[in-house]
N, C-alpha and C positions, 0 to 999 in steps of 0.2 A: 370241511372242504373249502379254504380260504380262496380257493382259486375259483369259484363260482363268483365271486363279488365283482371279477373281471368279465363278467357278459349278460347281457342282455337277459331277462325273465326267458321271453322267444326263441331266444336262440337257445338256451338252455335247455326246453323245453324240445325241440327240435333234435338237439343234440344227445339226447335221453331215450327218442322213439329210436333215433339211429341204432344205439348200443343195446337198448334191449331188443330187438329185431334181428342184432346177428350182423349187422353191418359193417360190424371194423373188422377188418382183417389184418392178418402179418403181423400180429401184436407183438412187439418183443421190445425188451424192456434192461437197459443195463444200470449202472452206476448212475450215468448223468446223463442218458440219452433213453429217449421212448418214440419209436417207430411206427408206425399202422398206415394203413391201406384202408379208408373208407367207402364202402359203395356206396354210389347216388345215382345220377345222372349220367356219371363215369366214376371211373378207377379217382379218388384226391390222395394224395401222397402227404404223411403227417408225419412234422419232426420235432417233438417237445424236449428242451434242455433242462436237463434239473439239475439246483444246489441243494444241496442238505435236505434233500427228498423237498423240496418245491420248487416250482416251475417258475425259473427263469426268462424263458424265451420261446416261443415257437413259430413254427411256421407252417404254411398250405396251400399246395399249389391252385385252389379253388380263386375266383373272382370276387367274392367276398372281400375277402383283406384279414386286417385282425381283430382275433376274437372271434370267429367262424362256427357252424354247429358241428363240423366235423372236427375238430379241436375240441369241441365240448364231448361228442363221442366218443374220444380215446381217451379222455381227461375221464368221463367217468368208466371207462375199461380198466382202468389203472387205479381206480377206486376199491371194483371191484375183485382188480388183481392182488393189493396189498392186504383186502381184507383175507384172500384165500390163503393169501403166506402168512398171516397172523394165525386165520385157526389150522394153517398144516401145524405151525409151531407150537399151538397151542394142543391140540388133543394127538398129536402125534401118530398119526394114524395114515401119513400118506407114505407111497412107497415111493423113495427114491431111485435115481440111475443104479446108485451101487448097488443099493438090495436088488434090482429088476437081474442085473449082472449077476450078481450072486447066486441068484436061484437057475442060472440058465445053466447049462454044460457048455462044453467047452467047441464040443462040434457045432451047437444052436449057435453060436457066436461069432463063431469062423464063417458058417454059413450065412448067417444074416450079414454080419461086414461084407461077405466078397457080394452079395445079392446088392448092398447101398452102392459102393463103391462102383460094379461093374455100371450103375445107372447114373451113376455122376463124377465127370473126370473130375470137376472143381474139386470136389470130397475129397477122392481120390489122392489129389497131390498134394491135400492137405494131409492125409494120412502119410503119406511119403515120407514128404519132411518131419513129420513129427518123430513117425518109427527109426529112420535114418539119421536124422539131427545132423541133414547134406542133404545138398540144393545141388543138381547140375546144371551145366547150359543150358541142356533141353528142357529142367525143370523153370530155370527163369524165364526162358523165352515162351513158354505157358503161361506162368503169372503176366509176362508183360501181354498174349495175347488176349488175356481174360480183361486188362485194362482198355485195349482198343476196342474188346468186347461191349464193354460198358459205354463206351461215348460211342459208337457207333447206335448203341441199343436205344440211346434218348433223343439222335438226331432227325431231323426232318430229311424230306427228299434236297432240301437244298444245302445239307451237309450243317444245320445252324440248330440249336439249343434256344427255345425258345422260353419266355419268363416263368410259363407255367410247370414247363420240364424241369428245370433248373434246379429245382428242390429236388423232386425223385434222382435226376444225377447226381447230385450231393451226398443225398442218402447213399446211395449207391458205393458212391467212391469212399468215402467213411468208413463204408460196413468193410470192404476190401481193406484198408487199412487196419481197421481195426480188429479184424478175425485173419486174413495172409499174412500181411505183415507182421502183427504182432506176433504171430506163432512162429516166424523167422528165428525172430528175438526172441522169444523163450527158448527155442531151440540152439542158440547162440549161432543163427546162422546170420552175424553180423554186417558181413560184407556183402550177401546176397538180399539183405531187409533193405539195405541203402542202397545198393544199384535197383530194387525194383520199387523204391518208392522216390527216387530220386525221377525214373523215369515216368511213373504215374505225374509227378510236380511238371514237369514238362508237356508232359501231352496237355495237362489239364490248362495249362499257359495257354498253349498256342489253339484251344478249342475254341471256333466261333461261339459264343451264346452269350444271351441275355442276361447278363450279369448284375442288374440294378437290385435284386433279393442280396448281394455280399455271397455267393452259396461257391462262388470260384475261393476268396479270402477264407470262406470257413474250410474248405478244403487242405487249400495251401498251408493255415496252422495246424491242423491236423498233421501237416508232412513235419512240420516243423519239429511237434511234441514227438512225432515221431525219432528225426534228426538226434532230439535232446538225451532219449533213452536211450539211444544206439550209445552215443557218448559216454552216457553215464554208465554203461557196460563192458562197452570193447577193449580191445586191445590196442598196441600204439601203433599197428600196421594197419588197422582199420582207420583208425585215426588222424593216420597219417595220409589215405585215401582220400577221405574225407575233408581233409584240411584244403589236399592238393586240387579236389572239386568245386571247392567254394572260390578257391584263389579265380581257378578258371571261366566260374560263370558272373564274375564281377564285372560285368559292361558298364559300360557311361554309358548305356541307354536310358532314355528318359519311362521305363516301367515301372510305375508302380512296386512288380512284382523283386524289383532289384531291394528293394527295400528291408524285404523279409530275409535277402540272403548277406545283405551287410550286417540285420542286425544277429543273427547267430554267429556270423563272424569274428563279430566284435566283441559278441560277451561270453564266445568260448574259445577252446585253444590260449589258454595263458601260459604252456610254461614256455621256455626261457626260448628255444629255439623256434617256437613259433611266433612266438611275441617279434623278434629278429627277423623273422621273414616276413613278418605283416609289416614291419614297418618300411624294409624295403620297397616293398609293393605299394604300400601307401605312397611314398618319395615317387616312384616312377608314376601315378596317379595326379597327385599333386605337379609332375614339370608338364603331364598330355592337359591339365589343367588349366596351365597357365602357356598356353602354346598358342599364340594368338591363330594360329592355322588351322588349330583344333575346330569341330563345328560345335556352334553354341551351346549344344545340351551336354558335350564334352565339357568345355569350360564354367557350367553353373553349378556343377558341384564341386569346385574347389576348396568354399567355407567348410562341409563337413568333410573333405576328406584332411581340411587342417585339423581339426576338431579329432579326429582320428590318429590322427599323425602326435598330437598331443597328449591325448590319453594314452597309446603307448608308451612314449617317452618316462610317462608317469610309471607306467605296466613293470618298465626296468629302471627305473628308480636314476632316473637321469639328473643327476646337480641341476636346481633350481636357477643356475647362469645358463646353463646350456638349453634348458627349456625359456629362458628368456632372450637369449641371443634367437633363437629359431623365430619366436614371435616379432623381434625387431622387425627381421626378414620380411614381413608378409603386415603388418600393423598398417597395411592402407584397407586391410578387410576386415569387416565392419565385425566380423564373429571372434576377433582375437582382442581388439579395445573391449569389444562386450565383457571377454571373462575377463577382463584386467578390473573393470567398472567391479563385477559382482565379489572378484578374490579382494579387493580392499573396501569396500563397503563391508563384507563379511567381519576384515581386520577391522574395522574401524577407522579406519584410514581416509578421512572423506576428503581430505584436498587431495589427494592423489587422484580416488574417483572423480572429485569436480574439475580436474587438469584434462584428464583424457576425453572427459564429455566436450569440452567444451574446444578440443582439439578434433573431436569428430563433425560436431557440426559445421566445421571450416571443410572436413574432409568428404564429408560424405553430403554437400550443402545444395547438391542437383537431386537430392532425395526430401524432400518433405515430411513426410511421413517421418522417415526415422530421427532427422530436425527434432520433428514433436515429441519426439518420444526422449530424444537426451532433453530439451529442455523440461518434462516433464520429472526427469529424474534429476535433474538439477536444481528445481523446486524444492523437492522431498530434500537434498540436502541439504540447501541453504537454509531451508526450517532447523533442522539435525545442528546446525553449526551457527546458527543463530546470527547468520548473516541477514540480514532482513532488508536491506539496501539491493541485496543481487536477488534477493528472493522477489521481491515487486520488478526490480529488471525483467526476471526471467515470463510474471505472469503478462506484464504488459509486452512483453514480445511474442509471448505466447499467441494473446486474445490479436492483438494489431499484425500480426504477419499472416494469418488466418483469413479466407474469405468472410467464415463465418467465424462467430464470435460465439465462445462454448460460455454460456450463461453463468456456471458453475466458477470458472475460471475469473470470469469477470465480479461477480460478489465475494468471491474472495481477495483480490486487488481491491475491491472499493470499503473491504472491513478494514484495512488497513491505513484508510487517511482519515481528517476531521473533513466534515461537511464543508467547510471552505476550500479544503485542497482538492477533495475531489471534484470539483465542479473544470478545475484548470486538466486533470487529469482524462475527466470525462469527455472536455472536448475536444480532445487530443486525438481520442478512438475515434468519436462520432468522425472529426474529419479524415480518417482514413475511408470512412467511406465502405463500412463492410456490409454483405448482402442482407444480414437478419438487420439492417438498424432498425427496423418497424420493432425488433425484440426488444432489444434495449431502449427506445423508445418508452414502451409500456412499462419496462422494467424501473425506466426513471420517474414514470408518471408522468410522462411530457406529452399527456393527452391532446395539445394541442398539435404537434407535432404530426405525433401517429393518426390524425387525422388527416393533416394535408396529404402524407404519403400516401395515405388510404384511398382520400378522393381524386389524387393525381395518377392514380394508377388505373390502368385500363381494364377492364370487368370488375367483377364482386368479390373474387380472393381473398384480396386485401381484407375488404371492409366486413365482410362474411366471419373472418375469423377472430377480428376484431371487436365485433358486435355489441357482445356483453360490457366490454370496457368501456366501449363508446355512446351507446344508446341512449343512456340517460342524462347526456350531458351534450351531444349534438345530435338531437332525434330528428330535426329536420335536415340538415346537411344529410347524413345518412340516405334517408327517404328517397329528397332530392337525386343523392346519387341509385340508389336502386331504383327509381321509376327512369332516370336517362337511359340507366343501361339497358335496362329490359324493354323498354320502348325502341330501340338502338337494334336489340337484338331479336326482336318481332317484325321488323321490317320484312325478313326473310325465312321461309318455308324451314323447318325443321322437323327430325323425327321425335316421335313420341318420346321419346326418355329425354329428349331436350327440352320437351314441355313440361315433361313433370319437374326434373329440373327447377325451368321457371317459376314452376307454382308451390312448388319449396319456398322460393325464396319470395313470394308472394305471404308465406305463412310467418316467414322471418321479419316480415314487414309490420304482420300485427301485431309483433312483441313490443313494436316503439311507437312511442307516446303520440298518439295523431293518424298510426299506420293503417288504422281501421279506412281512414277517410279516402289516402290515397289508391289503396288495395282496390278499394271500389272502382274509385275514378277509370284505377286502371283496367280492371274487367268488363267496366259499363264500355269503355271504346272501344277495347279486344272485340268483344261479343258482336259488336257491330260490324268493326273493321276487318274482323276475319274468321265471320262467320262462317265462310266455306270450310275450313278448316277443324274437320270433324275431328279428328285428335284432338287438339287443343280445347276446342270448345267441352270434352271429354276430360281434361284433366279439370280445366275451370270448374265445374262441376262438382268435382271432387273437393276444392278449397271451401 
């Protein structure tokens, strides 16, 4: 049982009285998913995902977190549920659905379905559709009321989904997917599987609730997987519903949830007449895009919907002029120089890559950030192409245009000269003046330096972090400055964690050479001068 080594002795142990006492309930168990219902204190709602028959992921709506003893409860339910499908298999002795059918008559049968069915409509219209293999209105507007069902069932009085709910609504919504839905689709009732989980996707959108468990996202893939299957069955009038659904719910809203219907958009629907139509829709996307009138969250995705717009292009197999006339059009956006960088770097082609970098960072030069990032790849090539002249260019513009100075960056510039060059080199940076020079400082051994910095700067940061470097070589200076400061900053009343604080750097004081003598001095004045000061005299103690 490799999945015990994931919890606690205790919890284990806790998790073990639960299951042998009868506490898990609703145990039910499919391919990749295992459900339960643990009693405690209350109802805990349990959702373990399995690969290759081991546990992937779970979750609990309890206070715990992960790893829980009701996790451990169901984890060993499911212990001792494979071991009973091992010895049904093995001595063969248990009686199946079909033999329990078999031995019944035909009137026992008839009788007992209408006695389930009269007691549960859910049942009921699941049997409908199975016998019929046809959905009517009145049958989807059931399914869809059994979905309001369900989010109404887990809401609070204030209409909200709260984090602990969140899970059992999940479970919930899944299981409906996975046993209505699915039985649509085995029934090939295609077009009625996608109108009612298309509208389950919706409602489960616009539901208030606490979301921060992902249980809305695991939902919404579940609709997806579903979307996948419908496709990979139907027909082309279903298909063609479908296509015409997804065109429709493409907003330039800035949801998240838009995410999940671009990307089935995009990797399905390829032949020829829809490829055609996407791309039209893409072009009218790409001009609300670029429509200065547009509101902002309209206009921020214009790079993926170029992105789009070319991967089509690609879809029908468009002359590589025409897919680069398009890109001319639009090459002040930073996502069409990128794939021009990555398609000739791929070729080999590095001066062309090192033309367009070095044409971006003129163009995109109110951006920093991605500055750093071509000149970073301008590096990588100038090594490639053995330019070694633009390759020091690039790191000293790198390190000197930077407030701070990436260390890594800088030893590698300075493997590059002889020890007489780098010195003209070095003080090139030093006077630019960037925020870590105390780093490069150390880094040069200019211990004299990174002193002055240290005691010209105002509290112990500085010199605190310095310490080790410096101790043994200016243990008075040091000293000096840690008795000004905290003398400095004893003047005035503080709380307790400020004294401890203090008397930290009291202890940092006995590490250098002498520090024994001042530590004293300076507790023997404390002691006096602020006696009142029963915290303090309270940490003093402590040292």
């Amino acid at each position: 049982m490799d999945w015990e080594d994931e919890f606690w002795s205790e919890i284990l142990n806790r998790g073990f009285d639960y299951y042998i006492n009868g506490h898990v309930k609703d145990f039910s168990v499919s391919d990749d998913l295992i459900t339960a219902k643990v009693v405690g204190s209350k109802d805990y709602q349990v959702k373990i995902t399995l690969h290759d028959n081991h546990v992937s992921h779970m979750s609990c709506n309890c206070s715990y977190g992960n790893n829980c003893k009701h996790m451990a409860a169901v984890l060993y339910q499911w212990e001792s549920y494979l071991q009973h499908m091992q010895d049904n298999k093995t001595n063969n002795e248990s009686i199946n659905n079909k033999n329990i059918i078999d031995q019944a008559t035909n009137s026992q049968i008839r009788d007992f379905l209408l006695y389930v069915l009269d007691n549960d409509n859910n049942l009921a219209l699941k049997f409908k559709t199975f016998v019929n293999n046809e959905i009517t209105k009145d049958d989807i507007q059931e399914y869809k009321n059994q979905v309001d069902h369900i989010i109404q069932s887990h809401m609070d009085r204030y209409h909200y989904i709260d984090y602990l709910e969140a899970t059992n609504f999940a479970i919930d919504m899944e299981k409906f997917l996975n046993e209505d839905v699915k039985m649509m689709i085995n029934s090939k009732c295609y077009d009625e599987a996608f109108d009612v989980s298309v509208y389950l996707f919706l409602q489960v959108c616009d539901v208030d609730m606490d979301d921060s468990g992902g249980d809305s996202g695991s939902i919404v893939c579940k609709c997806i997987n579903i979307w996948n299957e419908i496709l990979n069955q139907c027909d082309n009038s279903t298909t063609d519903k479908m296509f015409q659904w997804f065109v429709s719910h493409l907003d330039n809203h800035s949801d998240y949830l838009d995410d999940y219907i671009k990307d089935i958009f995009m990797k399905r629907f390829k032949d020829e007449k829809y490829l055609k139509e996407k791309l039209s829709f893409v072009d009218d996307k790409i001009k609300q895009s670029t429509d200065m009138k547009q509101p902002w969250y309209v206009r921020s995705n214009i790079q993926e919907w170029l992105k789009y717009r070319i991967q089509i292009m690609m879809e029908l197999n468009y002359p590589d002029e025409d897919i680069d006339k398009f890109c001319e059009k639009y090459w002040n956006y930073t996502f069409i120089r990128k794939m021009y960088v990555s398609i000739y770097i791929d070729n080999q082609e590095y001066d062309k890559a090192i033309d367009i970098l070095l044409e971006s960072i003129d163009l995109d030069a109110d951006r920093p950030g991605l500055v750093d990032d071509y000149r970073k790849q301008l590096i990588e090539l100038y090594i490639l192409t053995g330019n070694t002249e633009q390759y020091k260019k690039q790191l000293y513009i790198i390190i000197t245009d930077n407030t701070r100075v990436d260390l890594d960056y800088y030893r590698e510039l300075k493997s590059l000269y002889s020890n007489e060059e780098w010195i003209t080199i070095r003080d090139k940076i030093f006077n630019k003046s960037p925020k870590n020079l105390y780093d490069l400082y150390k880094e040069e051994k200019m211990y004299d330096k990174l002193l002055d910095y240290a005691l010209n700067g105002r509290g112990l940061y500085i010199v605190t972090k310095y310490l080790d470097d410096l101790k043994d070589i200016y243990p008075k200076q040091l000293l000096d400055k840690y008795q000004s400061e905290l003398n400095r900053e004893a003047r005035h009343t503080a709380s307790r964690s400020v004294y401890h604080e203090w008397v930290n750097y009291l202890r940092m004081m006995k590490q250098i050479q002498g520090g024994d003598i001042v530590v004293n001095e300076i507790v023997d004045v404390w002691k006096v001068k602020y006696k009142n000061r029963r915290a303090l005299m309270d940490e003093l103690r402590k040292l």
